[in-house]
C-alpha positions as CSV (number, residue, x, y, z in Angstrom):
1,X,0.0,0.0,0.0
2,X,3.0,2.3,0.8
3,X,4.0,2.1,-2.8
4,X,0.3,3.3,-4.3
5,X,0.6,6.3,-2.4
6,X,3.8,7.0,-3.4
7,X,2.8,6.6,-6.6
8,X,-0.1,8.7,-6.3
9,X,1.7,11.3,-4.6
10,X,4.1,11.3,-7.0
11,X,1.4,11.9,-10.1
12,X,-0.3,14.7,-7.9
13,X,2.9,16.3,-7.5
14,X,3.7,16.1,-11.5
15,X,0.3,17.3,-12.4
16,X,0.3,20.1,-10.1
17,X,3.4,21.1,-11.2
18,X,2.4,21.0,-14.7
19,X,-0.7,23.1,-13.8
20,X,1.5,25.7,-12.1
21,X,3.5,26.2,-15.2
22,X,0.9,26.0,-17.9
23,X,-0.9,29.0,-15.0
24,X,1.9,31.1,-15.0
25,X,2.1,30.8,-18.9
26,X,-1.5,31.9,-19.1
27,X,-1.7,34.2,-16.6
28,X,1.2,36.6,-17.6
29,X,0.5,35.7,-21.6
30,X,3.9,34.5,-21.9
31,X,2.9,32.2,-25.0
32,X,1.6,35.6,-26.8
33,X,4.4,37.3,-26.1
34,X,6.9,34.4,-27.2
35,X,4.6,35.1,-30.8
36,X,5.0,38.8,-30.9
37,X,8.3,39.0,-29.8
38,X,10.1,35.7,-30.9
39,X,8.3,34.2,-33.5
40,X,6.5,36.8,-35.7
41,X,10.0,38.7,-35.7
42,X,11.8,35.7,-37.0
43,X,9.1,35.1,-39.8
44,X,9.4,38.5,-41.4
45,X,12.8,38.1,-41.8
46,X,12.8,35.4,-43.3
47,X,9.4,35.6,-45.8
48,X,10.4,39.5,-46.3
49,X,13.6,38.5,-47.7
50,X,12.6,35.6,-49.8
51,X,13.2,35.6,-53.3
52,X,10.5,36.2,-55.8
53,X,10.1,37.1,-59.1
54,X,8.4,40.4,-60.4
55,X,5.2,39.9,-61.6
56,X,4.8,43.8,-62.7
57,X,7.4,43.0,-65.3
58,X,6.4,40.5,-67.4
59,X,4.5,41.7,-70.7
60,X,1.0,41.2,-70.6
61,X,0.9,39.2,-73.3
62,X,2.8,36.4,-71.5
63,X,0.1,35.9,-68.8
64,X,-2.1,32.8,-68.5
65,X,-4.9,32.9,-70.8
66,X,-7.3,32.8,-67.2
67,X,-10.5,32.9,-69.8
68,X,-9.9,29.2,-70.8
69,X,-10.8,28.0,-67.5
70,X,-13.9,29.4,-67.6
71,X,-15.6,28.2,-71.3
72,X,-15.5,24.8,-69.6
């Protein structure tokens, strides 16, 4: 019986542990300010300085013919 309630104890203790970090994450919003401050900095540098091509100069005459999709 000593062993169960060790056991227990032990679980208890994990999950109140795990319920006073995931409370102090929520209560001082530190998963929205890992996104403002971490994460959306990192993605605009690196999808602002991707590579793509410029769609202002190609002639119009190159364009997809977009009327052929709809005679179908």
């Amino acid at each position: 019986m000593k062993t169960i309630g060790k056991i227990l104890f032990k679980i208890l203790g994990i999950a109140a542990l795990i319920y006073g970090i995931l409370f102090a994450v929520f209560y001082w919003d530190l998963d929205g300010k890992f996104l403002y401050y971490i994460w959306e900095p990192m993605m605009i540098k690196r999808f602002d300085n991707m590579e793509r091509r410029d769609a202002t100069a190609m002639p119009y005459s190159m364009k997809e013919n977009v009327e052929a999709d709809f005679e179908a």
